[in-house]
C-alpha positions, -999 to 999 in steps of 0.1 A, spaced: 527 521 408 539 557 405 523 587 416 493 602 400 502 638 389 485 663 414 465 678 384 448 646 378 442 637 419 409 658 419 397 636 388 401 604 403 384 618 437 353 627 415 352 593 395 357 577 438 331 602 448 307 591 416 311 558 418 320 544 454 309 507 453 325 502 416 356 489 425 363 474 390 357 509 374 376 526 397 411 507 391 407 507 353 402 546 359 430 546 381 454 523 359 452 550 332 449 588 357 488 573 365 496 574 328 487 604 323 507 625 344 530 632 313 505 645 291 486 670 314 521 681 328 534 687 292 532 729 276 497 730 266 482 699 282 464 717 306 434 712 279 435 675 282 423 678 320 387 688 309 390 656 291 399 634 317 370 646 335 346 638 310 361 605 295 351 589 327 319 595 323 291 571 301 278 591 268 243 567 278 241 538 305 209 515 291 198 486 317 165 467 309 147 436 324 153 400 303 122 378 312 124 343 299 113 310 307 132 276 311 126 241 300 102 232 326 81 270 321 93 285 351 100 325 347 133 336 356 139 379 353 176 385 345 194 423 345 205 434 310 229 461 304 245 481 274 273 509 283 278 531 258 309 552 273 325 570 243 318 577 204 342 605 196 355 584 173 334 560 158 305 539 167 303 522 203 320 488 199 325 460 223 315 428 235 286 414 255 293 392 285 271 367 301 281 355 336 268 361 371 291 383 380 279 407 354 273 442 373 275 482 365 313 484 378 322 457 356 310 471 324 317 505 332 356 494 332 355 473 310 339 502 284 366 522 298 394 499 286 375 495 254 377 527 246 414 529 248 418 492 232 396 507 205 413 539 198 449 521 195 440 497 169 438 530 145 404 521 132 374 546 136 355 526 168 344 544 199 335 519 232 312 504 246 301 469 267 273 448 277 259 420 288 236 402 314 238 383 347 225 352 332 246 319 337 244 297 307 267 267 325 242 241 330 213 255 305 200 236 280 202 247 241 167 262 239 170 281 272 201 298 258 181 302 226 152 323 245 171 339 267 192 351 238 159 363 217 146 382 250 176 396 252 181 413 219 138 420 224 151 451 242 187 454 233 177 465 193 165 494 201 197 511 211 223 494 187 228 504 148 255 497 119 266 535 127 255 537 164 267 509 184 279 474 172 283 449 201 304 410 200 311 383 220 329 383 252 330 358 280 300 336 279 287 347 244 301 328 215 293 320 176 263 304 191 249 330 208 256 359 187 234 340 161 207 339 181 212 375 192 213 381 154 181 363 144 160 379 165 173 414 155 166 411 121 133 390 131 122 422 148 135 446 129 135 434 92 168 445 84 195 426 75 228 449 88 262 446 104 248 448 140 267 424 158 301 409 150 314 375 158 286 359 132 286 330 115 306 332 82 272 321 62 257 355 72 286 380 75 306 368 101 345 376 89 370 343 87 395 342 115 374 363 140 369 334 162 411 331 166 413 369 163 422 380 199 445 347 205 462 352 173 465 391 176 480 385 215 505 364 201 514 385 172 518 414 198 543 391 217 565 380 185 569 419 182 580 426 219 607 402 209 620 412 179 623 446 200 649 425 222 667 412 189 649 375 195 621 351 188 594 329 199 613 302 189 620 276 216 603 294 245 584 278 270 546 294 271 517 295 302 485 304 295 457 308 322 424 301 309 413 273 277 384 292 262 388 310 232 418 333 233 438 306 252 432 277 225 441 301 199 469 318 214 480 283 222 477 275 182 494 304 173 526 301 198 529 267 183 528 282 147 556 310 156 578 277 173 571 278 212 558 256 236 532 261 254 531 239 287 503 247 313 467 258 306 441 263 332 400 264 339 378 274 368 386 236 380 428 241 381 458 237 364 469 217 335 506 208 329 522 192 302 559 195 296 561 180 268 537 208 252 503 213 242 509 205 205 484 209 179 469 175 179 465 179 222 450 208 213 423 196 192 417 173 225 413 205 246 389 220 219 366 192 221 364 191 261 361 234 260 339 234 232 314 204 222 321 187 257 324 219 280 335 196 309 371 202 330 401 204 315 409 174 338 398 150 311 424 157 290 444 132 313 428 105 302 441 108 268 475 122 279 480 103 313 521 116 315 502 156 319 499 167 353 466 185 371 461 205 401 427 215 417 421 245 430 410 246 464 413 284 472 409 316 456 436 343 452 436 378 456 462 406 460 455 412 498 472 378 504 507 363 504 495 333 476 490 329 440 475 304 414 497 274 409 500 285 375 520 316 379 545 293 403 557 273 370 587 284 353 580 296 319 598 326 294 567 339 285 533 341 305 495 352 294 466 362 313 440 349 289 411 339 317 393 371 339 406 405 360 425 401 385 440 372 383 478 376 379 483 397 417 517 408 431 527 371 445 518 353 413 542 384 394 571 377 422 568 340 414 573 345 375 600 370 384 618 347 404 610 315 379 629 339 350 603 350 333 610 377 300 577 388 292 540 390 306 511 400 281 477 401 288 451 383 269 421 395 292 408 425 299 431 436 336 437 404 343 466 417 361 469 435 396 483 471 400 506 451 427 515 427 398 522 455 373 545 472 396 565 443 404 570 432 363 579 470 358 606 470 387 622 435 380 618 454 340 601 424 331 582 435 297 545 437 300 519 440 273 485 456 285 449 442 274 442 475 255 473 468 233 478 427 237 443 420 234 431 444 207 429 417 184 400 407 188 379 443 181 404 447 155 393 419 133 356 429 145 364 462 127 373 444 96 343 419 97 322 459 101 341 466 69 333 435 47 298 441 60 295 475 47 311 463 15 289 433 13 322 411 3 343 383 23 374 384 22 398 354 23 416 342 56 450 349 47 441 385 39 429 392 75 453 372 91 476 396 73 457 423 83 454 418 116 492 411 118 499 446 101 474 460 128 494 447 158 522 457 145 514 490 140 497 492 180 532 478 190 552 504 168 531 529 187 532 522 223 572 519 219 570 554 203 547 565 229 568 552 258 601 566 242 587 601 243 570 605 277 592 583 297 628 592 308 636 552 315 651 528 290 628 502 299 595 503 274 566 510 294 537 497 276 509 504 294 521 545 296 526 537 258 493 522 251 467 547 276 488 581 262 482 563 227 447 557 232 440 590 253 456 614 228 432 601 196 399 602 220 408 635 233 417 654 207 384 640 185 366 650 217 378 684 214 375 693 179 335 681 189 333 703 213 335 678 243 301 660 236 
């Protein structure tokens, strides 16, 4: 990565300083202090440090106990969270995450990168994210149920159709969202666009469920026609089979590639014959209605090929996921941070590939980023890759408020015309504050993204 511009240095000490056992937090802050070097340095930009300083910074931090009981009427007392890190430009938006791993550090960057994400999709969102350190694996439907209502029994009283207007993210799906929303308007009486991701019966927007796969892929068609070529014909690995990997998957095979390897917390599935659409439907049962490994899929497709994971990887070692070893044209981060490190980048250098884009929020390494950007291997960031997904949230926010549905293939179309246009503008972007050839996306997406928050923050008098 190249070096932070002095002006910015004493920023990131103070967000270290702040926040010194947020490790999470402190890369995504890093990531984009790098970027903006350019802007800061520019005539005039010294006005944009004062911004940096406070951009970094929460508007509110909300955590609250979730007491709930299980099956058998034992209490268990889960952590509940809500970040609400910027509104300069529109309401706090962004998912809610239930895992284990959930912790300040992780929200606190991922509201960082939500902001951004937010900001470049043009629409009037601010950012936010929550969540809880409840595991749903291995929890019956009623426990999920009541952990859900307890949840949103403290959660209402700090989210609004004009204050902050959470979704899904990794662990909360159609299924819970709908409880999240029953009990909000159980509580409350009201009837409003509080959450996204909902059921198409009670406001949910059609094609929000394939919205971030979809909108990752349509990102990806567009880095190509900027190299004068296609999808068609390439060969595709996704890490991850939730969500945004089975629809990202559905969507390469729409636009003519083939996607051959996808992966789960168990390992690595390979078929080189491709994951077409009726193997897919296979992996959408065993994800979704089964939620089993993806190692079942061999016993309807016997000639695919597993492999078990039986280490973890990280960037301080010389090793990667056997996914990122596989020779592919085009690969996507689609599972959790961190994932994609500086050996599994040298591996897809090596194996040929032409462009990384991440479906995940930092899934990738700032090792792995600098090797794709010195081997000028094209890399789309979560902010701009993965903004379909918030995008299409905006639009469901927008039917809500108009109390109309609108048809699939108008916001398919939208949502294409909104990628587009994030696309268009990190290629602008990069052309004007970088002196290389090569399109540097992520300068291109974080100036983007910057620019709009800061100068809303400004005109508001940096509240």
């Amino acid at each position: 990565m190249t070096g932070m511009s002095k002006l910015l240095e004493p920023v990131f000490d103070a967000v270290k300083a702040r926040n010194p056992n947020e490790p999470e937090f402190i890369q995504a802050t890093e990531e984009i202090l790098h970027s903006l070097g350019p802007v800061v340095e520019a005539e005039g930009g010294e006005k944009y440090i004062d911004v940096a300083k406070a951009i970094f910074e929460p508007e509110r931090v909300v955590q609250f106990r979730v007491s709930w009981y299980d099956d058998d009427g034992k209490l268990h007392v889960n952590r509940g969270f809500r970040v609400q890190m910027n509104s300069a430009i529109g309401p706090y938006k962004g998912g809610l995450r239930l895992h284990p791993t959930v912790n300040l550090s992780i929200l606190k960057f991922l509201a960082t990168e939500q902001v951004l994400k937010n900001a470049v999709t043009t629409l009037p969102l601010g950012g936010g994210k929550g969540g809880s350190d409840f595991n749903p694996k291995g929890r019956s439907e009623a426990e999920i149920r009541r952990f859900c209502q307890a949840f949103m029994g403290e959660l209402y009283r700090h989210i609004g159709p004009d204050t902050d207007v959470p979704a899904g993210d990794i662990g909360v799906s159609g299924r819970e969202v709908g409880y999240m929303f029953g009990a909000y308007k159980k509580i409350t009486n009201r009837f409003q666009g509080i959450l996204t991701g909902k059921g198409p019966t009670f406001g949910g927007s059609l094609i929000r469920p394939e919205s971030t796969g979809y909108g990752l892929v349509f990102f990806v068609r567009q880095m190509y026609q900027a190299k004068g070529d296609t999808l068609e014909g390439k060969t595709v690995i996704i890490s991850g089979s939730g969500n945004v990997a089975q629809y990202a998957t559905e969507q390469v095979n729409k636009q003519g590639g083939k996607v051959v390897a996808l992966s789960d917390s168990k390992g690595v599935l390979v078929d080189e014959a491709g994951i077409t659409d009726k193997k897919l439907a296979e992996v959408m049962d065993i994800k979704n209605s089964r939620r089993t490994s993806l190692r079942e899929y061999m016993e309807k497709f016997p000639d695919a090929k597993w492999t078990d994971f039986s280490e973890q990887y990280d960037d301080e070692e010389d090793k990667c996921n056997p996914i990122w070893q596989l020779k592919c044209d085009v690969a996507l981060p689609c599972a959790t941070q961190n994932e994609l490190n500086a050996a599994g980048a040298q591996a897809l250098v090596d194996n040929g590939v032409t462009i990384v884009a991440e479906g995940a929020n930092m899934p990738s390494t700032p090792g792995a980023i600098e090797v794709l950007r010195k081997a000028k291997v094209a890399f789309g960031p979560g902010k701009a890759s993965n903004a379909g997904g918030v995008a299409t949230s905006g639009l469901e926010m927008a039917q809500n408020s108009q109390r109309m549905a609108w048809t699939a293939k108008k916001v398919e179309e939208e949502l294409d015309g909104i990628m587009t246009r994030i696309h268009a503008d990190c290629v602008s972007t990069s052309k004007q504050y970088s002196t290389d050839d090569y399109v540097d996306y992520p300068l291109g997406a974080n100036i983007t993204g910057f620019l709009k928050v800061a100068e809303a923050m400004l005109a508001q008098g940096l509240a």
